[in-house]
Backbone as CSV, one residue per row, in Angstrom:
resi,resn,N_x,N_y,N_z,CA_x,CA_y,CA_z,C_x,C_y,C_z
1,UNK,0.843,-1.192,0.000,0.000,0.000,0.000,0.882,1.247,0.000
2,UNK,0.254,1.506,-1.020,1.538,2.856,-0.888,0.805,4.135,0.241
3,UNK,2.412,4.937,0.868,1.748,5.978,2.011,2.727,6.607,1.913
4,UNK,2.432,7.999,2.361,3.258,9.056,1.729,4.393,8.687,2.858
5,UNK,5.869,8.967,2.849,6.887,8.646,3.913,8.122,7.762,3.266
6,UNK,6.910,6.961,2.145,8.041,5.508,1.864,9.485,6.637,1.166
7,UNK,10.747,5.773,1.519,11.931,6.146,1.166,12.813,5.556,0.468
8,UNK,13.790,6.258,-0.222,14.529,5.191,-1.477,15.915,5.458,-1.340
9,UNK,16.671,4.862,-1.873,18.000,5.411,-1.766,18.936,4.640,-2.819
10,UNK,19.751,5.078,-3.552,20.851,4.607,-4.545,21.941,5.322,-4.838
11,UNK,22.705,4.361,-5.410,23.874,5.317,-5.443,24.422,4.791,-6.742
12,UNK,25.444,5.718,-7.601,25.740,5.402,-8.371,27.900,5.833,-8.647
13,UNK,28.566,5.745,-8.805,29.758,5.920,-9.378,29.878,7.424,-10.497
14,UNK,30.606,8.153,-9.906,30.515,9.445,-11.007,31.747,8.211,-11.978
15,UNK,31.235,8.510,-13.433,32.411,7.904,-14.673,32.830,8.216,-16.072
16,UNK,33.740,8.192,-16.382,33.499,8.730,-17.973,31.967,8.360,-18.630
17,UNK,31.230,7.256,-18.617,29.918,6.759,-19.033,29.018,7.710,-18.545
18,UNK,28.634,8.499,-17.277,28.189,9.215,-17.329,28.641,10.766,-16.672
19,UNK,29.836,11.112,-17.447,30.384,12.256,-17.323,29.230,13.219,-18.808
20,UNK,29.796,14.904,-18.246,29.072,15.990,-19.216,29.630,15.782,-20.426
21,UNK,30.886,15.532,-20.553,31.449,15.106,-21.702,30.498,14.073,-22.162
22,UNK,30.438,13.274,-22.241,30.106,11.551,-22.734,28.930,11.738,-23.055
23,UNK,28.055,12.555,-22.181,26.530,12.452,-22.280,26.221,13.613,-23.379
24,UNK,26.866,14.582,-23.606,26.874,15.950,-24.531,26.505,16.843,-24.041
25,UNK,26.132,17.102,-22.384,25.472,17.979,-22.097,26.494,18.925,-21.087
26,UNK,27.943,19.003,-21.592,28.931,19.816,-21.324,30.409,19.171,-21.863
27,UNK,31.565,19.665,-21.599,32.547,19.839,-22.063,33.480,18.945,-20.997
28,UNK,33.056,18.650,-19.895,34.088,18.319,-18.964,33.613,17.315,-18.392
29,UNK,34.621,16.636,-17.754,34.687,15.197,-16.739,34.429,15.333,-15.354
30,UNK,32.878,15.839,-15.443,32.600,15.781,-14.467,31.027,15.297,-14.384
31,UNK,30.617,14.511,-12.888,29.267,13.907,-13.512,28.111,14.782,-13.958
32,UNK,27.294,14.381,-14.992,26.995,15.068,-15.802,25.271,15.654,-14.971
33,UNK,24.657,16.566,-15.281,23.107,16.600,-14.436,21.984,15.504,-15.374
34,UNK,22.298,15.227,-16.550,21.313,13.988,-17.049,21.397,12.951,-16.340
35,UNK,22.674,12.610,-15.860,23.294,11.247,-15.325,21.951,11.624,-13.581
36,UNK,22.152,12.393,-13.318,21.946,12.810,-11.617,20.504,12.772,-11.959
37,UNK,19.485,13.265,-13.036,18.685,13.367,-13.218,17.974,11.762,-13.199
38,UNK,18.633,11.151,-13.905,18.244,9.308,-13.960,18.397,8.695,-12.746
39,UNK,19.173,9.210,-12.236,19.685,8.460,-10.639,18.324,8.923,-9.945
40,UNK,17.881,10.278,-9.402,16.829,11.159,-8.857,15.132,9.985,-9.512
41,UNK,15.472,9.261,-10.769,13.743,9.204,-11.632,14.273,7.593,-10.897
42,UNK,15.351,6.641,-11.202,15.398,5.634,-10.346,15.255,5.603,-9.260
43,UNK,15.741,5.936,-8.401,15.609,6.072,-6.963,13.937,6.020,-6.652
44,UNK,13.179,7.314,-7.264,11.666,7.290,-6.892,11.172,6.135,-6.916
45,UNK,11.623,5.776,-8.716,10.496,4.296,-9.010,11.201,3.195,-8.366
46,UNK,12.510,2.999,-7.790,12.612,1.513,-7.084,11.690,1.685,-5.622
47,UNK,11.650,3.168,-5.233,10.854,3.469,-4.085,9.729,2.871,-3.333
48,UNK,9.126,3.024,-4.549,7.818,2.206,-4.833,7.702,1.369,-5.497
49,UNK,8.180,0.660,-6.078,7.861,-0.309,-7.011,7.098,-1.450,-6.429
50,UNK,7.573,-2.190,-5.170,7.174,-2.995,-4.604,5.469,-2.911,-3.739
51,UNK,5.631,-1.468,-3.681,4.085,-1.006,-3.098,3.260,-0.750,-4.156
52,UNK,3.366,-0.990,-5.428,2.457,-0.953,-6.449,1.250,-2.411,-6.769
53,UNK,0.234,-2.920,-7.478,-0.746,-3.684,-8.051,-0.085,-4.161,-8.615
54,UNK,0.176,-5.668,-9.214,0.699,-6.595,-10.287,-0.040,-5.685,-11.342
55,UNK,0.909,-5.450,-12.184,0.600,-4.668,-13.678,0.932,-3.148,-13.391
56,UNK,1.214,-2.777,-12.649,1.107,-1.099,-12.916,2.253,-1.105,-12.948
57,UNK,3.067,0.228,-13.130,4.393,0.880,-13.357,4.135,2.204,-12.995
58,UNK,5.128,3.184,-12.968,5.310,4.621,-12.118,5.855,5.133,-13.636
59,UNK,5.148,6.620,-14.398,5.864,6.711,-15.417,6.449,8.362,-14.704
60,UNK,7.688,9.194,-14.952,7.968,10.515,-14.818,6.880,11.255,-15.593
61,UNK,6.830,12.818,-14.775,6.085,13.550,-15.692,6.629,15.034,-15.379
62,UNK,7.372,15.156,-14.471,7.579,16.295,-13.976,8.973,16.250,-13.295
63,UNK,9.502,17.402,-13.467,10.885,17.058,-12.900,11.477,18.632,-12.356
64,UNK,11.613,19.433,-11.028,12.036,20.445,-10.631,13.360,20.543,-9.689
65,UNK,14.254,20.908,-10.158,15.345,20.109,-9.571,16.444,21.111,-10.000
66,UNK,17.471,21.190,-9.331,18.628,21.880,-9.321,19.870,21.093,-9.093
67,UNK,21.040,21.579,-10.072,22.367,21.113,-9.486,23.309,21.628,-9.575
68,UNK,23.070,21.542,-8.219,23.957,22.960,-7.436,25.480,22.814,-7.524
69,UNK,26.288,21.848,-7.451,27.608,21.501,-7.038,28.134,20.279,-8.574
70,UNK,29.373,20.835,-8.324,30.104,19.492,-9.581,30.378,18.401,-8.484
71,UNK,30.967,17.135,-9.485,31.142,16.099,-8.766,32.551,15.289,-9.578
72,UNK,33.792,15.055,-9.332,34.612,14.537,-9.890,34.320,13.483,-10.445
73,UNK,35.025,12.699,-11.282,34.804,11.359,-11.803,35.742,10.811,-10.762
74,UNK,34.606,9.312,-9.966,35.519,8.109,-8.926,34.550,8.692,-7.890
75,UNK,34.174,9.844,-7.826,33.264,9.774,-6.396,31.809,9.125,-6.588
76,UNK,31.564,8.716,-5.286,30.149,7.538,-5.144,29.104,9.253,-5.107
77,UNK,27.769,8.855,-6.050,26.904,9.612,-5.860,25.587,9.019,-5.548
78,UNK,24.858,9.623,-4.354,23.790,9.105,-3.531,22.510,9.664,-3.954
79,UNK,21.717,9.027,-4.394,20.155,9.892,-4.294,19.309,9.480,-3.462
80,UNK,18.777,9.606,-2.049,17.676,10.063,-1.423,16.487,10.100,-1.842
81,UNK,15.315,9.572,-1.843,13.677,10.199,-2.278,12.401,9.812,-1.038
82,UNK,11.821,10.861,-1.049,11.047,10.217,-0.269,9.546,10.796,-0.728
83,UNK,8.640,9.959,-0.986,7.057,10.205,-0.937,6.290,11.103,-0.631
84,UNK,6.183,12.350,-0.542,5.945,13.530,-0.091,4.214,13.580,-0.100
85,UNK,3.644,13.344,-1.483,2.019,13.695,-2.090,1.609,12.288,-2.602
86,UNK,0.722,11.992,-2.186,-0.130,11.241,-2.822,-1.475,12.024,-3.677
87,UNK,-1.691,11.555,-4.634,-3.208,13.028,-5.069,-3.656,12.011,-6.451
88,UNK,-4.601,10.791,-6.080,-4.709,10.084,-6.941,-3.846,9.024,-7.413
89,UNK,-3.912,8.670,-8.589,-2.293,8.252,-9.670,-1.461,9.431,-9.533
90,UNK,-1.280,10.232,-9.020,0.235,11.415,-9.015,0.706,11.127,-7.731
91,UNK,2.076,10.734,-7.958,3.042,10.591,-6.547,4.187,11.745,-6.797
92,UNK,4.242,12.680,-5.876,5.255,13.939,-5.915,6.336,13.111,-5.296
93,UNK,7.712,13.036,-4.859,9.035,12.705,-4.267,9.742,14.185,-4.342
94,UNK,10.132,14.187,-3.385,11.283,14.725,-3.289,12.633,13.978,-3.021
95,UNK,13.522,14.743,-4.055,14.596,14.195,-4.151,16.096,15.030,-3.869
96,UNK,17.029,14.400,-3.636,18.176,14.925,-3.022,19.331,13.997,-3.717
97,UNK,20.534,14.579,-4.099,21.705,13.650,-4.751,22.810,14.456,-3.454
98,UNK,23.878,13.622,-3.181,24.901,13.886,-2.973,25.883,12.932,-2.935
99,UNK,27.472,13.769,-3.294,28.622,13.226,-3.204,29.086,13.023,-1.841
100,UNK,30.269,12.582,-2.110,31.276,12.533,-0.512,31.311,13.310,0.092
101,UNK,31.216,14.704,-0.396,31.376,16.078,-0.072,30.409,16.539,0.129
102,UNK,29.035,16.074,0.120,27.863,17.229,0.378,26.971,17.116,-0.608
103,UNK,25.833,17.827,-0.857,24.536,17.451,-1.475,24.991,18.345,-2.632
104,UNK,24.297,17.696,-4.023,25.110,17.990,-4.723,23.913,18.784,-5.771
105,UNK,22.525,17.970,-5.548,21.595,18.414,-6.485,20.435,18.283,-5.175
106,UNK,18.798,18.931,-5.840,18.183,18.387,-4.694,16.360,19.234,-5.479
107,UNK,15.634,18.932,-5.253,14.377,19.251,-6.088,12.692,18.009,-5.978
108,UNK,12.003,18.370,-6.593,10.804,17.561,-6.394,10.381,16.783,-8.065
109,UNK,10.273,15.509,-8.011,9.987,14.604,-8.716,8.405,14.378,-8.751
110,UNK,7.720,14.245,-9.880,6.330,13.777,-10.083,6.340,12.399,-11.199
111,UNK,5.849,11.499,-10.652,5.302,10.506,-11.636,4.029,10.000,-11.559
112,UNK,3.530,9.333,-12.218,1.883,9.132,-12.228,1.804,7.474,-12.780
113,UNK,0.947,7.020,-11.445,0.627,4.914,-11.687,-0.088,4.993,-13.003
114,UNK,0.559,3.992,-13.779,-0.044,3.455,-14.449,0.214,2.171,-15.176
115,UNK,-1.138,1.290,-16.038,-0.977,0.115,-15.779,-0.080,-0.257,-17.307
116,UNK,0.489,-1.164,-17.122,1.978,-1.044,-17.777,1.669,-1.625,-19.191
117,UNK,0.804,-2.854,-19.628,0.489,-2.967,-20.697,-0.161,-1.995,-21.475
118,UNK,-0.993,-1.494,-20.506,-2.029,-0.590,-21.466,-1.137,0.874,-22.020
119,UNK,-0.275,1.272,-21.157,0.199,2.240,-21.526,1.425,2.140,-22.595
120,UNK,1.962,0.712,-22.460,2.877,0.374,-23.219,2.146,0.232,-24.699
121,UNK,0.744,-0.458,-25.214,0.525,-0.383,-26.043,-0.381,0.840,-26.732
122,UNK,-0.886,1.716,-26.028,-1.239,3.065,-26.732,0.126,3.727,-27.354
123,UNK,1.014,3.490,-26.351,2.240,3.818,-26.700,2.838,3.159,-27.966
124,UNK,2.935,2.141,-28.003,3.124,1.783,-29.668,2.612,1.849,-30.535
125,UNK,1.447,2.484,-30.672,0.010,2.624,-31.514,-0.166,4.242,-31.891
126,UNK,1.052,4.601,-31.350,0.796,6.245,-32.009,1.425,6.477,-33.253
């Protein structure tokens, strides 16, 4: 049953794979905010995943978020989420990334339940 509180947590490796360089969304070797951005949309949905109906899935829809601080390549990066809104199918999270050094990004996540075939095949049908 999902209730607002539930909490998530992951971490990922800053790396050339997802450095600003690699990803295109800057010039330098450092981890990139797409990379932090995927870490922030994982984190939510492993959150919940387990408190969901056989068949549904969590899709993103909204994403408000800042990143505030660089992060070298070799440092471990952490994302934090926790359940904030329930309001129907819309689950708000707030989310938080940080390095070794301190929080690095930090903002509010929205995704919305839904059931995974059906959306998967409207989705191929466009």
């Amino acid at each position: 049953m999902l209730t607002t509180g539930i909490k998530g947590k992951e971490t990922v490796t800053a790396a050339e794979s997802n450095s600003a360089k690699t990803m295109g969304s800057g010039s330098l070797d450092v981890f990139a905010t797409p990379a932090m951005v995927a870490l922030m949309e994982k984190t939510a949905v492993m959150s919940v995943e387990s408190h969901l109906e056989p068949g549904q899935t969590t899709v993103g829809t909204a994403l408000d978020i800042k990143h505030s601080a660089a992060t070298p390549l070799g440092m471990t990066v952490t994302c934090e989420s926790e359940l904030v809104a329930i309001d129907g199918r819309k689950l708000t999270f707030a989310v938080t990334a940080s390095d070794e050094r301190g929080v690095i990004g930090s903002g509010m996540h929205e995704r919305f339940i839904v059931d995974a075939e059906r959306f998967q095949e409207k989705t191929n049908n466009k």
